[in-house]
N, CA, C and O atoms as a GROMACS GRO file, in nm:
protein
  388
    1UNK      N    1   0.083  -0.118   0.000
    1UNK     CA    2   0.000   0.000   0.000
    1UNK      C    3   0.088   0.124   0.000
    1UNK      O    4   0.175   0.151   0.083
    2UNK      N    5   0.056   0.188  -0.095
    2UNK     CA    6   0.145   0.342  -0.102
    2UNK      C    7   0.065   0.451   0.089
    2UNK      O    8  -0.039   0.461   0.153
    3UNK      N    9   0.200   0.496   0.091
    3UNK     CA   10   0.122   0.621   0.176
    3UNK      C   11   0.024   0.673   0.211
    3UNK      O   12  -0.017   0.686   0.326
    4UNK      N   13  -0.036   0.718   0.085
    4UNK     CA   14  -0.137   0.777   0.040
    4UNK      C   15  -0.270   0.704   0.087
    4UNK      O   16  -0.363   0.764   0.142
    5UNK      N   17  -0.270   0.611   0.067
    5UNK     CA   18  -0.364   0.501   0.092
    5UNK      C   19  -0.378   0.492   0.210
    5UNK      O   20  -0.492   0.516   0.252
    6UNK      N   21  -0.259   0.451   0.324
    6UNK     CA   22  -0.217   0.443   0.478
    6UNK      C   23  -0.311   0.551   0.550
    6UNK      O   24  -0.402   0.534   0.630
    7UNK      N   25  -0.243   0.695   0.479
    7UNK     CA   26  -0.327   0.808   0.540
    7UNK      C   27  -0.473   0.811   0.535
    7UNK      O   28  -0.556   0.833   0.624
    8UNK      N   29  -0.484   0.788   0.430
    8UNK     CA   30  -0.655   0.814   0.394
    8UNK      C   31  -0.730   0.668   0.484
    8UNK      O   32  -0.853   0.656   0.481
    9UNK      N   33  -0.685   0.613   0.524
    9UNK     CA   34  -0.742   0.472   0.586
    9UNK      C   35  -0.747   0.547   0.688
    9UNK      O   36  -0.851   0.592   0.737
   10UNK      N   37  -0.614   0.571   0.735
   10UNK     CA   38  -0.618   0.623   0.898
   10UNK      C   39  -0.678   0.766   0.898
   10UNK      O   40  -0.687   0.810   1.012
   11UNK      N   41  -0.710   0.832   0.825
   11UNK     CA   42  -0.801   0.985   0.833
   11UNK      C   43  -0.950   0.930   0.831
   11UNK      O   44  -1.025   0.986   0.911
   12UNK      N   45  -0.996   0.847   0.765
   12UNK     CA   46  -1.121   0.788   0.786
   12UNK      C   47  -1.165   0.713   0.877
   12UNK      O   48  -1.274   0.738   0.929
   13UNK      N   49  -1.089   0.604   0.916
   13UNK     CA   50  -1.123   0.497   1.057
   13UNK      C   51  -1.162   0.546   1.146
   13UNK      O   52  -1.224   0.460   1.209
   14UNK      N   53  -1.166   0.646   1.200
   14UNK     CA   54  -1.179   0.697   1.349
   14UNK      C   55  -1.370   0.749   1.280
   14UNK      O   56  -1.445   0.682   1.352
   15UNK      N   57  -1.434   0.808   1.211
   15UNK     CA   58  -1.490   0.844   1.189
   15UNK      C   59  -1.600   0.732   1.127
   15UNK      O   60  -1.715   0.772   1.136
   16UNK      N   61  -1.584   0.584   1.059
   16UNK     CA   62  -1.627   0.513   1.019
   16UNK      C   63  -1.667   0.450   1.155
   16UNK      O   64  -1.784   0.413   1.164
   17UNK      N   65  -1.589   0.434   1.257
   17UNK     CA   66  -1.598   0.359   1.365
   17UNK      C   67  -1.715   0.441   1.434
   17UNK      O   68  -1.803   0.368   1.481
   18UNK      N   69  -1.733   0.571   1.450
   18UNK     CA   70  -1.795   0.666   1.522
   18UNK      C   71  -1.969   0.664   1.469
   18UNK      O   72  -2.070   0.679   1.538
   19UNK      N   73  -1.954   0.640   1.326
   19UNK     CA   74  -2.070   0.644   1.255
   19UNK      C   75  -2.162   0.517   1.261
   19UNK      O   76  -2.283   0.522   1.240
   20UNK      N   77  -2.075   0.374   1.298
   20UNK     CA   78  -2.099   0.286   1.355
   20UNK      C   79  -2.180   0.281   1.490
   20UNK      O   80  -2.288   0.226   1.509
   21UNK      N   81  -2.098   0.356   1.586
   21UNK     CA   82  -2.160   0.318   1.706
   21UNK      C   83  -2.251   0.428   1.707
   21UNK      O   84  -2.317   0.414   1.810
   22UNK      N   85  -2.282   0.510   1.658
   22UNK     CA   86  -2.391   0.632   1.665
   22UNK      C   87  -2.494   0.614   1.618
   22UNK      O   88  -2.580   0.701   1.635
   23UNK      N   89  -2.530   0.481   1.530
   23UNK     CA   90  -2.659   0.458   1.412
   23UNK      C   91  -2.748   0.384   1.550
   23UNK      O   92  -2.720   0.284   1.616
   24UNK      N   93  -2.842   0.460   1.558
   24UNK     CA   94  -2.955   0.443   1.631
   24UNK      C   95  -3.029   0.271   1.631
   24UNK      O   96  -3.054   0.226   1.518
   25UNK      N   97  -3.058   0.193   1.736
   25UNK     CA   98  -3.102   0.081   1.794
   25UNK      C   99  -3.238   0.040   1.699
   25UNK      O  100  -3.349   0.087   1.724
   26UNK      N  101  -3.215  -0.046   1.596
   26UNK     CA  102  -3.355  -0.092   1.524
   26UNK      C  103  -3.447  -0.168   1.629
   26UNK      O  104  -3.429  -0.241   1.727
   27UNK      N  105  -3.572  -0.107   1.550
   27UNK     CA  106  -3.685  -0.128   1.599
   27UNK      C  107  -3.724  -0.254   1.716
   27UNK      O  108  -3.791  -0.258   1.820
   28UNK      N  109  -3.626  -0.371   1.618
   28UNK     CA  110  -3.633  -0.469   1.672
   28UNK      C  111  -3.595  -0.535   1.800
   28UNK      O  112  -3.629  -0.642   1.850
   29UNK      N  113  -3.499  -0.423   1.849
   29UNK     CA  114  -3.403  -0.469   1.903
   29UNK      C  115  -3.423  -0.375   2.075
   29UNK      O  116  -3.352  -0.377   2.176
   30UNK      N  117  -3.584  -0.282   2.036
   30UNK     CA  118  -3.614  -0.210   2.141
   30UNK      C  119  -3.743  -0.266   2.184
   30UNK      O  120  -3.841  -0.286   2.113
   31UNK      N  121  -3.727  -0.295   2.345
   31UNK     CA  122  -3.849  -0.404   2.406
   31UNK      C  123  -3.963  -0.300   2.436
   31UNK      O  124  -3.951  -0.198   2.504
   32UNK      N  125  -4.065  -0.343   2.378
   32UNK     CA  126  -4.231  -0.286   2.377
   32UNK      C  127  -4.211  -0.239   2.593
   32UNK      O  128  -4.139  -0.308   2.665
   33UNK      N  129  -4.276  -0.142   2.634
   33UNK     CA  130  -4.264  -0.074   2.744
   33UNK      C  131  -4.441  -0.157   2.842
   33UNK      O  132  -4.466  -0.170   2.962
   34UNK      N  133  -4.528  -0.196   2.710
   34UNK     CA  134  -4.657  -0.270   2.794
   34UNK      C  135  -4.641  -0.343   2.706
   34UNK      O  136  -4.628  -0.322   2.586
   35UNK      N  137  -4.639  -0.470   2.787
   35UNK     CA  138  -4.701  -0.572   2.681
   35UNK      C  139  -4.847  -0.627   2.692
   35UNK      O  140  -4.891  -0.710   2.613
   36UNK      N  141  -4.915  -0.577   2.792
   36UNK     CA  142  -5.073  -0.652   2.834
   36UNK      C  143  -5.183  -0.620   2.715
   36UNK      O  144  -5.180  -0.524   2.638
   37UNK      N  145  -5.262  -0.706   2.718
   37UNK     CA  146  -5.332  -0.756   2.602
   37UNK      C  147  -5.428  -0.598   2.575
   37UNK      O  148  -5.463  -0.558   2.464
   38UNK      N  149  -5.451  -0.540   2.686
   38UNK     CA  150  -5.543  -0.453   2.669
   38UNK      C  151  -5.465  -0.317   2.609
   38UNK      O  152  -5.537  -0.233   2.555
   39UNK      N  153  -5.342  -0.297   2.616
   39UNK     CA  154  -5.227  -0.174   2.565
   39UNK      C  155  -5.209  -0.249   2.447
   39UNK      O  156  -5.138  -0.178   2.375
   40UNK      N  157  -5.234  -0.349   2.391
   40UNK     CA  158  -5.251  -0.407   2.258
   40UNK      C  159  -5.332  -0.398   2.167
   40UNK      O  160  -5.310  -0.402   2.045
   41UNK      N  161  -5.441  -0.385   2.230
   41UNK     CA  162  -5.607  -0.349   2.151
   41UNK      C  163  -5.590  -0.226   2.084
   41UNK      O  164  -5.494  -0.154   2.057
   42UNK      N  165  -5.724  -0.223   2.062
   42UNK     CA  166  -5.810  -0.057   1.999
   42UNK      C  167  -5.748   0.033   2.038
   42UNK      O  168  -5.741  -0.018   2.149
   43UNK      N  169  -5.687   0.137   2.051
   43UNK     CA  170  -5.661   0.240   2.089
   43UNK      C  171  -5.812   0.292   2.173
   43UNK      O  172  -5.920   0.265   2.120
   44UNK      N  173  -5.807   0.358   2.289
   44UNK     CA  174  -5.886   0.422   2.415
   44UNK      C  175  -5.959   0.515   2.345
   44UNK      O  176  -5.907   0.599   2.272
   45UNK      N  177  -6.091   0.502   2.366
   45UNK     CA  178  -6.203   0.654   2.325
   45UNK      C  179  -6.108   0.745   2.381
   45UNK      O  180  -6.015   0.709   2.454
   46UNK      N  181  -6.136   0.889   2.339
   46UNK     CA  182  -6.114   0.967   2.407
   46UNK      C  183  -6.240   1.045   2.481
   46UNK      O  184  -6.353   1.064   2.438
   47UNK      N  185  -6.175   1.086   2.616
   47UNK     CA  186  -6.324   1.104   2.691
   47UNK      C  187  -6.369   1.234   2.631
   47UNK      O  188  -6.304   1.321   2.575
   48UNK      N  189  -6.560   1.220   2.670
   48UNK     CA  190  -6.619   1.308   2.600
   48UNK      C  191  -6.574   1.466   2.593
   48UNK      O  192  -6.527   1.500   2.701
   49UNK      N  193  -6.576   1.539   2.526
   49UNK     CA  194  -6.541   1.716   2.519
   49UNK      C  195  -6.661   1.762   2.611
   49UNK      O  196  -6.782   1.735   2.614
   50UNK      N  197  -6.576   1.844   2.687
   50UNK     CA  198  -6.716   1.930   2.805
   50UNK      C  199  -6.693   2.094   2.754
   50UNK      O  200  -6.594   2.155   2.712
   51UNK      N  201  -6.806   2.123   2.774
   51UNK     CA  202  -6.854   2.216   2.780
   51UNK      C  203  -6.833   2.312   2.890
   51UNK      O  204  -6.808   2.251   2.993
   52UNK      N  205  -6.833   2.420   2.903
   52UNK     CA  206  -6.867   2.508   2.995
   52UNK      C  207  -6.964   2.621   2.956
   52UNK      O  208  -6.916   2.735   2.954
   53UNK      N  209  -7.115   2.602   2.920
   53UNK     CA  210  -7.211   2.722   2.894
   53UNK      C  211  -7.184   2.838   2.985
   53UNK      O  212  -7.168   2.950   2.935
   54UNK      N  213  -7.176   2.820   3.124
   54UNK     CA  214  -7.185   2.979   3.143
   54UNK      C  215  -7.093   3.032   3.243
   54UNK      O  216  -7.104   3.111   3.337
   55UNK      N  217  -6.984   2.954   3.184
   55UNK     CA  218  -6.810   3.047   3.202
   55UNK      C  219  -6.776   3.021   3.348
   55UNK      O  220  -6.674   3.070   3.397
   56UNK      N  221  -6.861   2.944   3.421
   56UNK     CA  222  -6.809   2.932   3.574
   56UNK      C  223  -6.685   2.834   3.616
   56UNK      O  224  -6.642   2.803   3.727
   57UNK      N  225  -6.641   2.795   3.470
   57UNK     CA  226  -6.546   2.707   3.521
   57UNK      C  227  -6.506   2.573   3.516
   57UNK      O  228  -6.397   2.515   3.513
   58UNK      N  229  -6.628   2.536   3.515
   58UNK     CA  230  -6.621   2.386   3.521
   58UNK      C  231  -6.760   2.331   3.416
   58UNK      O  232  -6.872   2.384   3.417
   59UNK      N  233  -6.735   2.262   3.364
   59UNK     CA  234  -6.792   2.156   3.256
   59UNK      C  235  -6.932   2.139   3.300
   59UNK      O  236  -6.948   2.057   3.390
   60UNK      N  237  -7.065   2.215   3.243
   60UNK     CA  238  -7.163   2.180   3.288
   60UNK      C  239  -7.252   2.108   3.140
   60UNK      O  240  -7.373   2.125   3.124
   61UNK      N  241  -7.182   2.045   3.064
   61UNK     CA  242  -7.261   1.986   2.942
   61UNK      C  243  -7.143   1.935   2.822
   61UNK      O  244  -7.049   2.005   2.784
   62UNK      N  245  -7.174   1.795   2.774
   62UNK     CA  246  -7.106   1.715   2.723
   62UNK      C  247  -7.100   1.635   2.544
   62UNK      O  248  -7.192   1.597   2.471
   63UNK      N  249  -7.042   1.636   2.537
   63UNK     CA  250  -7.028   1.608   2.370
   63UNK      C  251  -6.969   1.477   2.327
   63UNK      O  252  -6.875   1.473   2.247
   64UNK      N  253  -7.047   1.330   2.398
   64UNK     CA  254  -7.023   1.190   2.414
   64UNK      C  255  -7.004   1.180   2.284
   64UNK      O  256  -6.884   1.156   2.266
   65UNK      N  257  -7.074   1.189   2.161
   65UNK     CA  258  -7.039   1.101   2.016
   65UNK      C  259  -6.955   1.219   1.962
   65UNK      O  260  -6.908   1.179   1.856
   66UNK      N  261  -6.917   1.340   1.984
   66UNK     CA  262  -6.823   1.393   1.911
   66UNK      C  263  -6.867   1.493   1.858
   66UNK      O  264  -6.805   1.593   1.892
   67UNK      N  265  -6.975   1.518   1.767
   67UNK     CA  266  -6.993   1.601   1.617
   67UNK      C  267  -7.034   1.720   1.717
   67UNK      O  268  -7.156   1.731   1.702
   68UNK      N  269  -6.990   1.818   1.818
   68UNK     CA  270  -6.969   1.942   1.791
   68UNK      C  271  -7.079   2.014   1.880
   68UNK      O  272  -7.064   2.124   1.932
   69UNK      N  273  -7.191   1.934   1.890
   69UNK     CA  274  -7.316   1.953   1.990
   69UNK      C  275  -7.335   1.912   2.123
   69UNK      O  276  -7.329   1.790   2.113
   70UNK      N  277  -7.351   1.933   2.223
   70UNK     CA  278  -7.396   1.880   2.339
   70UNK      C  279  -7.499   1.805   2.369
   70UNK      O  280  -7.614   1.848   2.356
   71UNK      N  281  -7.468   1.672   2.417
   71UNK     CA  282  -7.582   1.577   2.436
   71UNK      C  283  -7.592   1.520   2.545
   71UNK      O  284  -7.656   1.415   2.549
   72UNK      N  285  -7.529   1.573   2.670
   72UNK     CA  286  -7.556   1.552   2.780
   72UNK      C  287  -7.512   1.702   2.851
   72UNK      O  288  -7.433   1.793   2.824
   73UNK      N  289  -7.611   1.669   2.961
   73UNK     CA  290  -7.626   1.840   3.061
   73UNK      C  291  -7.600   1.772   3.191
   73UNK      O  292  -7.640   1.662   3.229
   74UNK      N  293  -7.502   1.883   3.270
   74UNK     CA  294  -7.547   1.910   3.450
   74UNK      C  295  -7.634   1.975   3.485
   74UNK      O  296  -7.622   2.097   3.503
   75UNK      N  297  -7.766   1.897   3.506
   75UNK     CA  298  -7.867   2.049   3.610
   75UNK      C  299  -7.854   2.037   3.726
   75UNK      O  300  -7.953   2.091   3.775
   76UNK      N  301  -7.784   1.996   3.813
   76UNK     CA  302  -7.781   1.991   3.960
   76UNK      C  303  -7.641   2.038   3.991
   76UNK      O  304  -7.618   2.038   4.112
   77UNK      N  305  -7.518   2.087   3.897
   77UNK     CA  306  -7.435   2.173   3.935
   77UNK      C  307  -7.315   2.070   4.049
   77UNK      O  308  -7.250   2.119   4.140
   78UNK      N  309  -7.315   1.927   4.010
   78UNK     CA  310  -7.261   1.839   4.112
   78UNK      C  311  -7.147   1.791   4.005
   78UNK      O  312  -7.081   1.695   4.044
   79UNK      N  313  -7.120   1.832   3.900
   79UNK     CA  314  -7.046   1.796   3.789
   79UNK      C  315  -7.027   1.677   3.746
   79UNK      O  316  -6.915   1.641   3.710
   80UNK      N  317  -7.144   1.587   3.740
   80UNK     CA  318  -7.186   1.502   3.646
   80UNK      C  319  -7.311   1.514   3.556
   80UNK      O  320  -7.404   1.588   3.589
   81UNK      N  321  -7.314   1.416   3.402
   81UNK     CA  322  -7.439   1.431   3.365
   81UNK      C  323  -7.569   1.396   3.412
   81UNK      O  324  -7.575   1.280   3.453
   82UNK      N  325  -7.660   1.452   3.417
   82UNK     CA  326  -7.784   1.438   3.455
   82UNK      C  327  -7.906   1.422   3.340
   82UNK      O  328  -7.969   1.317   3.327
   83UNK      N  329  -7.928   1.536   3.262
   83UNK     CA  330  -7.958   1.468   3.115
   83UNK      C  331  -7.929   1.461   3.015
   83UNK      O  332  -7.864   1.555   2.970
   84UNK      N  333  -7.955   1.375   2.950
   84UNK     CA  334  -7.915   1.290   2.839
   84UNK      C  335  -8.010   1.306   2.691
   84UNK      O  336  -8.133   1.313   2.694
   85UNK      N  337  -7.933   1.309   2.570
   85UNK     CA  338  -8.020   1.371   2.454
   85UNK      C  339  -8.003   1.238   2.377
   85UNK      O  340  -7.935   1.239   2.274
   86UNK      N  341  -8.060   1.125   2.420
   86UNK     CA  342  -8.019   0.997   2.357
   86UNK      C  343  -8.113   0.989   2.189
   86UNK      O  344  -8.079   0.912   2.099
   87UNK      N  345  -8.222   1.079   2.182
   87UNK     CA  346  -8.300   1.060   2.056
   87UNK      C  347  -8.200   1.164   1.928
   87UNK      O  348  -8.231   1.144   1.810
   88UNK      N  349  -8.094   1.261   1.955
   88UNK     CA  350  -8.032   1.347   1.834
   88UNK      C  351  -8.101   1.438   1.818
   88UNK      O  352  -8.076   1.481   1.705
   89UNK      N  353  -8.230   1.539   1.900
   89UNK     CA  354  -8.306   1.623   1.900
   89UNK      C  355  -8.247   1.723   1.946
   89UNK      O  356  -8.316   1.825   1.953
   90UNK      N  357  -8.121   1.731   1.989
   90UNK     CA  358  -8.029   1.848   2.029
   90UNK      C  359  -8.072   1.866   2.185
   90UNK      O  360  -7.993   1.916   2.265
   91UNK      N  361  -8.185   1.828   2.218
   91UNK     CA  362  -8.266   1.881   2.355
   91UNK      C  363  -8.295   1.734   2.471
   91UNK      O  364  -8.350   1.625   2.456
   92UNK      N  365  -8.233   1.796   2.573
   92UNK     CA  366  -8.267   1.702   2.714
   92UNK      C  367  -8.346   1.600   2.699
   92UNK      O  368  -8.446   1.668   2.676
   93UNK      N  369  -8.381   1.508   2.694
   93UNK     CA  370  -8.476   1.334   2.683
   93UNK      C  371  -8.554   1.380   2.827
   93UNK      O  372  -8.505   1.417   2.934
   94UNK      N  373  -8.689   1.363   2.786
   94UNK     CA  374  -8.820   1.387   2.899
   94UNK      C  375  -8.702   1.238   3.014
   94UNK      O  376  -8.602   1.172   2.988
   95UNK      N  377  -8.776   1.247   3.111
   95UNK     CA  378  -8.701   1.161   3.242
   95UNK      C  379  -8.754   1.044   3.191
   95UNK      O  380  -8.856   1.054   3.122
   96UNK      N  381  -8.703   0.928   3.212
   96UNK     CA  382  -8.744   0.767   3.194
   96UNK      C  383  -8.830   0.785   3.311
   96UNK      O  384  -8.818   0.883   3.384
   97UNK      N  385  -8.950   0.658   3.338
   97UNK     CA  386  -9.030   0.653   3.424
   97UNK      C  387  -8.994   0.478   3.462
   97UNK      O  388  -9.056   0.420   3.551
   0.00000   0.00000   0.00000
């Protein structure tokens, strides 16, 4: 091997070696953090979007399927739902009997 060659081996090695140990741990080779059957499933609803109608603070009406409307209300101010708009009429469900 000429010189030339010697140098350029040894100007590169240190840097080939570096690029080596710096290449990030495949996928494979990194152990899952849960393995239980249920952190395996469906991905989790996310809980319903609340409302706050009249700025006091806290969540007095709820948006269970999503699209943007409220379909459950607090009327007793205990910060859970109380009624429920189970027909899509936008408006409180008369009380079950």
């Amino acid at each position: 091997m000429s010189v030339l060659n010697k140098a350029a081996i040894a100007l590169t090695l240190p840097f080939t070696i570096g690029v080596a140990q710096a290449a990030p741990a495949s996928v494979a080779d990194q152990a899952p953090t849960d393995t239980s059957a249920a952190a395996q499933s469906a991905p989790a609803q996310p809980a319903p979007a609340t409302i706050d109608t009249n700025n006091d603070g806290k969540a007095d009406a709820w948006d269970r399927d999503g699209n943007g409307a409220a379909d459950a209300w607090d009327k007793n101010n205990d910060g859970s739902p109380d009624a429920f708009d189970d027909n899509g009429d936008g408006k409180p469900d008369p009380a079950k009997r």
